[in-house]
MMTF fields as JSON, N, C-alpha, C and O atoms, coordinates in Angstrom:
{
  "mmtfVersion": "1.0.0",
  "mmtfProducer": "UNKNOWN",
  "numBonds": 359,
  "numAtoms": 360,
  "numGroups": 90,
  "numChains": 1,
  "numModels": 1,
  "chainsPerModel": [1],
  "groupsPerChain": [90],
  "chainIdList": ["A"],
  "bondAtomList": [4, 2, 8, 6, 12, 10, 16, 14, 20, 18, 24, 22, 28, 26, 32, 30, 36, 34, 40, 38, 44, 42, 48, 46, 52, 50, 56, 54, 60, 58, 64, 62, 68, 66, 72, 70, 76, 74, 80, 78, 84, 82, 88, 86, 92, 90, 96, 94, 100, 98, 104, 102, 108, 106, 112, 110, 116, 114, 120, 118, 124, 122, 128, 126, 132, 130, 136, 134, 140, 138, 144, 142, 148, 146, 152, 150, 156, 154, 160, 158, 164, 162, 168, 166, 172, 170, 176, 174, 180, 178, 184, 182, 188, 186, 192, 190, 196, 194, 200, 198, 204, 202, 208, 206, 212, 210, 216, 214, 220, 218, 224, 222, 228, 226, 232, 230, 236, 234, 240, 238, 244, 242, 248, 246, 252, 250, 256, 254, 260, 258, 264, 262, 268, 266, 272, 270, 276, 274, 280, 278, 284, 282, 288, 286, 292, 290, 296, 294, 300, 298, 304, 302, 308, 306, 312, 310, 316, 314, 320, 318, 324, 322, 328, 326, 332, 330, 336, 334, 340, 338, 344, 342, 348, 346, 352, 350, 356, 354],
  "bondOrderList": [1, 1, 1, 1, 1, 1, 1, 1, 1, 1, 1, 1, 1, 1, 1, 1, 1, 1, 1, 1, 1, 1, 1, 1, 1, 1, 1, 1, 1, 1, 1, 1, 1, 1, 1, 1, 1, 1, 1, 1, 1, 1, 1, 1, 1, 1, 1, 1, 1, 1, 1, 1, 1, 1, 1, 1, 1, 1, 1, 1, 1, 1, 1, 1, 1, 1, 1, 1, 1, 1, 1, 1, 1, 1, 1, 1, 1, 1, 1, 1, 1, 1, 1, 1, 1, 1, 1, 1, 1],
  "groupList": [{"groupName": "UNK", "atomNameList": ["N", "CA", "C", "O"], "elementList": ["N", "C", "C", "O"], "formalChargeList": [0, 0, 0, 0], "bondAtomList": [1, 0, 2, 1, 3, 2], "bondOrderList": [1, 1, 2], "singleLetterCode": "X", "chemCompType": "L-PEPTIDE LINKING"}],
  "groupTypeList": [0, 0, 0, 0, 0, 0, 0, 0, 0, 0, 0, 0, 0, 0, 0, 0, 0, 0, 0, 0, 0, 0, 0, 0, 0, 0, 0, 0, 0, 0, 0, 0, 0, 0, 0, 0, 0, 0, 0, 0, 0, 0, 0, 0, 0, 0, 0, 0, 0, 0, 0, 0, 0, 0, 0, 0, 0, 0, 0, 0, 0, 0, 0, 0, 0, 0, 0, 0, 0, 0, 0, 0, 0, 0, 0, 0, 0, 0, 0, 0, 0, 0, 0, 0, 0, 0, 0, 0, 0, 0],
  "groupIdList": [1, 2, 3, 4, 5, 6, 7, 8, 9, 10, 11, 12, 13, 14, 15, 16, 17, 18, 19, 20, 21, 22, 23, 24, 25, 26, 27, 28, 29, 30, 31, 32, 33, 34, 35, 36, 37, 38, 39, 40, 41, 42, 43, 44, 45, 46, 47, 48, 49, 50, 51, 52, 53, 54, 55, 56, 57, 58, 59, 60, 61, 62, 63, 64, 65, 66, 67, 68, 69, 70, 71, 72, 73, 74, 75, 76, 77, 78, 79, 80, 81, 82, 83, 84, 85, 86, 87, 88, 89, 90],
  "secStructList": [7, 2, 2, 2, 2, 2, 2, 2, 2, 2, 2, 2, 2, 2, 2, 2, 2, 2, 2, 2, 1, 1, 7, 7, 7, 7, 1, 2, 2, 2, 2, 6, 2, 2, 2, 2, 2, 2, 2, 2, 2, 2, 2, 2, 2, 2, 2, 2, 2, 2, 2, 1, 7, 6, 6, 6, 6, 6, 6, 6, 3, 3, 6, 6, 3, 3, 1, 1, 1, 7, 7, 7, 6, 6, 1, 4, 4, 4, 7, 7, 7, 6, 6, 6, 6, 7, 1, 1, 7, 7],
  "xCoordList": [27.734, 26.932, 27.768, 27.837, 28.583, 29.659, 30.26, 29.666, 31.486, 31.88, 31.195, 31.871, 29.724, 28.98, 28.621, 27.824, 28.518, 28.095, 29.62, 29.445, 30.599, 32.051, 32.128, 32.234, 32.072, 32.506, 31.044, 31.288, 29.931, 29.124, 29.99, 30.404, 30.214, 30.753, 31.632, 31.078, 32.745, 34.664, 33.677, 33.791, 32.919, 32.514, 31.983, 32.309, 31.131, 30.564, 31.832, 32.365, 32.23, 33.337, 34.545, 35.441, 34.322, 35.317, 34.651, 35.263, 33.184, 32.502, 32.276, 32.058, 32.173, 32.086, 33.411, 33.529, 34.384, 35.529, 36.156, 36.831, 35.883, 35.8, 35.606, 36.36, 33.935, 33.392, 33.873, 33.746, 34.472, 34.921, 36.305, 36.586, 36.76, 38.751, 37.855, 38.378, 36.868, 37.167, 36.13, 34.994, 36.489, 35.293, 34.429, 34.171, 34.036, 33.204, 34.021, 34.401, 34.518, 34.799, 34.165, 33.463, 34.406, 32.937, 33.457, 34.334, 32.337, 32.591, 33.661, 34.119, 33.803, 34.781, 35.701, 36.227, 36.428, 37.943, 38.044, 39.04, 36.916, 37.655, 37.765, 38.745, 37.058, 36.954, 38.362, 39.039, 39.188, 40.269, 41.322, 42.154, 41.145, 42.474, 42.5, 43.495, 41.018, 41.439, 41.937, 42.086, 42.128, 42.644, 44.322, 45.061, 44.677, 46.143, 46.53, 47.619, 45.928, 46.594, 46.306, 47.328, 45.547, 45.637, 46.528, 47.008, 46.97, 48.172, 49.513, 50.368, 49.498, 50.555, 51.374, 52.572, 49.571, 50.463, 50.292, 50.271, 50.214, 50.543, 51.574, 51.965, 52.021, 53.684, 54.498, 55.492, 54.106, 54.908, 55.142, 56.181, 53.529, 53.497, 55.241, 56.048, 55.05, 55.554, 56.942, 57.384, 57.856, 59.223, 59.769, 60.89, 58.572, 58.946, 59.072, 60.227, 58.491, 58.362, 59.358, 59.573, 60.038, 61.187, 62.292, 62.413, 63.083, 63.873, 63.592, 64.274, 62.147, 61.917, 62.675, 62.105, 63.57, 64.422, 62.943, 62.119, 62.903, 61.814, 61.995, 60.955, 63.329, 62.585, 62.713, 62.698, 62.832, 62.759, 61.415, 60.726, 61.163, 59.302, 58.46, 57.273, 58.874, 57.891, 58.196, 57.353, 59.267, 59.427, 58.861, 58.651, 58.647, 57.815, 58.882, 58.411, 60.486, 61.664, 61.577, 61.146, 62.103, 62.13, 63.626, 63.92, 64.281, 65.852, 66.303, 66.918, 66.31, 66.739, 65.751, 66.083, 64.7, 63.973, 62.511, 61.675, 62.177, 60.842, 60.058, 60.572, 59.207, 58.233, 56.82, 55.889, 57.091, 56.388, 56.455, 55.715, 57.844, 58.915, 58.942, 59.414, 58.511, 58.941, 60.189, 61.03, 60.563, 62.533, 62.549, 61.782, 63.189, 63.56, 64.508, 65.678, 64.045, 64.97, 66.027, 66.82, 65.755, 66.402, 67.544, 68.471, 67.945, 68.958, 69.656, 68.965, 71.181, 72.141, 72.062, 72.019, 72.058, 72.779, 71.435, 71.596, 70.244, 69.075, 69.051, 68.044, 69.695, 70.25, 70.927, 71.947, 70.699, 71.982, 71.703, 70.67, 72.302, 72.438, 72.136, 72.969, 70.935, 70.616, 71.519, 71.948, 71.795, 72.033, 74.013, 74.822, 74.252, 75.857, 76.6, 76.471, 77.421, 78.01, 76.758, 76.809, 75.877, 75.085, 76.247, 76.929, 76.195, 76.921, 75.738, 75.977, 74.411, 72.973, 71.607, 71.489, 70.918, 69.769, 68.914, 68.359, 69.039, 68.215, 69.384, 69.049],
  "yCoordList": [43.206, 42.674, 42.517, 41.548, 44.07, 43.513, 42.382, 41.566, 41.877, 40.743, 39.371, 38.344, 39.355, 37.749, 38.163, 37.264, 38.896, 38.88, 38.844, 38.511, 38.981, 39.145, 37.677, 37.087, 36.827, 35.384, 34.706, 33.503, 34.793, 34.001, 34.162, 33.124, 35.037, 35.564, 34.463, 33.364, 34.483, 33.821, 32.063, 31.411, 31.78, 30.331, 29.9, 28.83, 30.758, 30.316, 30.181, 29.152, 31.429, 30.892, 29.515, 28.994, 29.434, 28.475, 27.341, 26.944, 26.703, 25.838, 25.876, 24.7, 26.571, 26.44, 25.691, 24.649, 26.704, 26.709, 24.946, 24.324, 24.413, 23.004, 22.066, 21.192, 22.526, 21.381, 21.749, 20.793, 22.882, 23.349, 22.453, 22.163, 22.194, 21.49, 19.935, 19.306, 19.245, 17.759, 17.715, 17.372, 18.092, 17.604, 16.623, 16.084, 16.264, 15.113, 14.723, 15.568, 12.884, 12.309, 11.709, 10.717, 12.413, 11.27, 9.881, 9.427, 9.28, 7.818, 6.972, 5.829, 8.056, 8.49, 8.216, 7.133, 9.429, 9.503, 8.858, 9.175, 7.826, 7.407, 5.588, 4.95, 5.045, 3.818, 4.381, 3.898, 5.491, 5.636, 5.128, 4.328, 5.901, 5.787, 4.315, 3.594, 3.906, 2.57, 1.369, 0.191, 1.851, 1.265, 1.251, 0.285, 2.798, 3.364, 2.258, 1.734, 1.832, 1.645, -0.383, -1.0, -1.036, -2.183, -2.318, -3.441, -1.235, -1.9, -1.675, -2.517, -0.546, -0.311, -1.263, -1.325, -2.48, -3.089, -4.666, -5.684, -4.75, -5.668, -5.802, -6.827, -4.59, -4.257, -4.622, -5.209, -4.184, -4.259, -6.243, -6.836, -6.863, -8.271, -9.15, -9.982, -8.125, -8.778, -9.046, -10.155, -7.212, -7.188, -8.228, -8.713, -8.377, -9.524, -10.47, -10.568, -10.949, -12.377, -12.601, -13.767, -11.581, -11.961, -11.859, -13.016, -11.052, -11.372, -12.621, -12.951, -13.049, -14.167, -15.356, -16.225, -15.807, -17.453, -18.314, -18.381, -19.184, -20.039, -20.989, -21.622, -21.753, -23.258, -22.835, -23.775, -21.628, -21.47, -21.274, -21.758, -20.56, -20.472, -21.231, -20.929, -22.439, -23.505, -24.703, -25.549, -24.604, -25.159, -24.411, -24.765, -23.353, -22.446, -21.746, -21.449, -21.343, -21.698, -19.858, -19.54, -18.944, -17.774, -17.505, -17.632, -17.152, -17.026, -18.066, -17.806, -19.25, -20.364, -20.421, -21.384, -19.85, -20.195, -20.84, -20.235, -21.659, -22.69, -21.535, -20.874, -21.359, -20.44, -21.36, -20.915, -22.629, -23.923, -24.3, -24.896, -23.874, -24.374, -23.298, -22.259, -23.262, -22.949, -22.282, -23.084, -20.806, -20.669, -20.142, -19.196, -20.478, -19.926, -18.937, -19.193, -17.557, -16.401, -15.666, -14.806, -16.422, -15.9, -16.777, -16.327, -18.041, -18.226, -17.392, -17.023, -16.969, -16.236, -16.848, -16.237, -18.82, -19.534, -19.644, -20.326, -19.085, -19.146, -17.487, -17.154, -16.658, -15.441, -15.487, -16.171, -14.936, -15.208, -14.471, -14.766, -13.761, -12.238, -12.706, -13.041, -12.659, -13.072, -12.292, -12.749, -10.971, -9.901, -10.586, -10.261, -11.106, -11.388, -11.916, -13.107, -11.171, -11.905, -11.243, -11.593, -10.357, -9.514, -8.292, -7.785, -7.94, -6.945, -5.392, -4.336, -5.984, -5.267, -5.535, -6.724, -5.116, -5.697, -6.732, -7.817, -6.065, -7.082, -7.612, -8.433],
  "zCoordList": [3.311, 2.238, 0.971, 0.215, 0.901, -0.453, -0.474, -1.179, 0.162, 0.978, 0.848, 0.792, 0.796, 0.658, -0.251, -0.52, -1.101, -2.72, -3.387, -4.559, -3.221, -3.679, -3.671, -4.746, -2.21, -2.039, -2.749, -2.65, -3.279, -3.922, -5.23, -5.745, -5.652, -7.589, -6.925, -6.937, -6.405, -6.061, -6.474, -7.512, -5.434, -5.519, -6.797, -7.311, -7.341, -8.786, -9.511, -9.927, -9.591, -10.693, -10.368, -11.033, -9.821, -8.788, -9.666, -10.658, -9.277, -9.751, -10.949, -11.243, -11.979, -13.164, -13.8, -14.444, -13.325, -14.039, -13.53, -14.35, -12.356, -12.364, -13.342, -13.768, -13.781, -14.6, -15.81, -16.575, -16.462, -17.657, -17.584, -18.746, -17.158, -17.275, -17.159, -16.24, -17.687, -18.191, -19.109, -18.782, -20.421, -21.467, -21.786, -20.709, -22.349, -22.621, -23.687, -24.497, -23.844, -24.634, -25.589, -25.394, -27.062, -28.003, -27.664, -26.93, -28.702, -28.434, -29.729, -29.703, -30.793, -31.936, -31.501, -31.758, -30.377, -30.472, -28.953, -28.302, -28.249, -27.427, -28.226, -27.842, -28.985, -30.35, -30.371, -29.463, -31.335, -31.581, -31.067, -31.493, -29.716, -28.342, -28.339, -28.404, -28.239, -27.51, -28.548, -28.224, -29.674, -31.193, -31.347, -31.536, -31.184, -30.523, -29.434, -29.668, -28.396, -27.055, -27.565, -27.267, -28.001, -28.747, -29.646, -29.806, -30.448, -31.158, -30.387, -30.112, -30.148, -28.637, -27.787, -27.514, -27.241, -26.852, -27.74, -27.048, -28.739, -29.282, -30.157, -30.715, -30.243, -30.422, -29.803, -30.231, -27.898, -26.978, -27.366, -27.657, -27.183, -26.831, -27.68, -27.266, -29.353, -30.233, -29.547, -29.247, -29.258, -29.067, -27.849, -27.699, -27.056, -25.785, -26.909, -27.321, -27.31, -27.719, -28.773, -29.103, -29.385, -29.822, -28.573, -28.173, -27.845, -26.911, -25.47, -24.499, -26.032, -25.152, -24.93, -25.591, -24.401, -24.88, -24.87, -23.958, -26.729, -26.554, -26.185, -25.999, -25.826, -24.936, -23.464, -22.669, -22.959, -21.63, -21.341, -20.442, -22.156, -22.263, -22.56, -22.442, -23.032, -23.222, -21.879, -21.582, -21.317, -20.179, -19.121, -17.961, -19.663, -18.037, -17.111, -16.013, -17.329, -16.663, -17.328, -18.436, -16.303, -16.669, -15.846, -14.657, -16.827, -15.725, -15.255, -14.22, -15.523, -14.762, -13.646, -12.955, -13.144, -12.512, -12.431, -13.102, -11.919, -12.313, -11.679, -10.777, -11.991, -11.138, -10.38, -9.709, -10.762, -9.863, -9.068, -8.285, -9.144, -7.327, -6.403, -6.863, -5.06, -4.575, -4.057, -3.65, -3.96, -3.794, -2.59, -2.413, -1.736, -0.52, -0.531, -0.246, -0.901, -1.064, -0.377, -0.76, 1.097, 2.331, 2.153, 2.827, 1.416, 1.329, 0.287, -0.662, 0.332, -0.482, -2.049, -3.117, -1.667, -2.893, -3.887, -4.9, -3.699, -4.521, -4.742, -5.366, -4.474, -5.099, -6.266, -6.183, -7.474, -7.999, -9.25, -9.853, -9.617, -10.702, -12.189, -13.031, -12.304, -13.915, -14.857, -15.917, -14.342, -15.594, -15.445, -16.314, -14.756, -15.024, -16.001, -16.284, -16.61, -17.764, -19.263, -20.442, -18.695, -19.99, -20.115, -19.225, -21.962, -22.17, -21.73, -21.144, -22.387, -22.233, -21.832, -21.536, -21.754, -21.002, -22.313, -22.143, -23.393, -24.248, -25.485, -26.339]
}
């Protein structure tokens, strides 16, 4: 009898202590976060759009590549190392 009153206490606390580890989010500081994570990435949007090449981007041409066309990748000679001849990535 000790034993199934020992393992009821083990399970309750088990279950409580569950629903205790995820609070409730107001609707305050989640407005906030989601204010944080909008400018976040409209930061991110900005720094692309300066290292963007703009007439490659207005041609639609990303890397020398049309992304309209079709590329047959299994050939080697439609391989070909964008980053070559970079000192850095941006």
């Amino acid at each position: 009898m000790k034993k199934i009153v020992i393992s009821v206490a083990i399970l309750f606390v088990m279950g409580v202590s569950v629903f205790a580890q995820y609070p409730k989010i107001t609707q305050e500081v989640e407005a906030q976060s989601n204010e944080l994570l909008r400018k976040a990435q409209e930061s991110s949007d900005v720094a692309f759009a300066k290292v963007l090449p703009k007439d490659s981007y207005k041609k639609g041409i990303i890397n020398g590549i049309d992304p309209a066309k079709k590329v047959d990748w299994t050939n080697p000679n439609n391989n070909k190392d964008t980053l070559l001849g970079k000192k850095n990535l941006l």
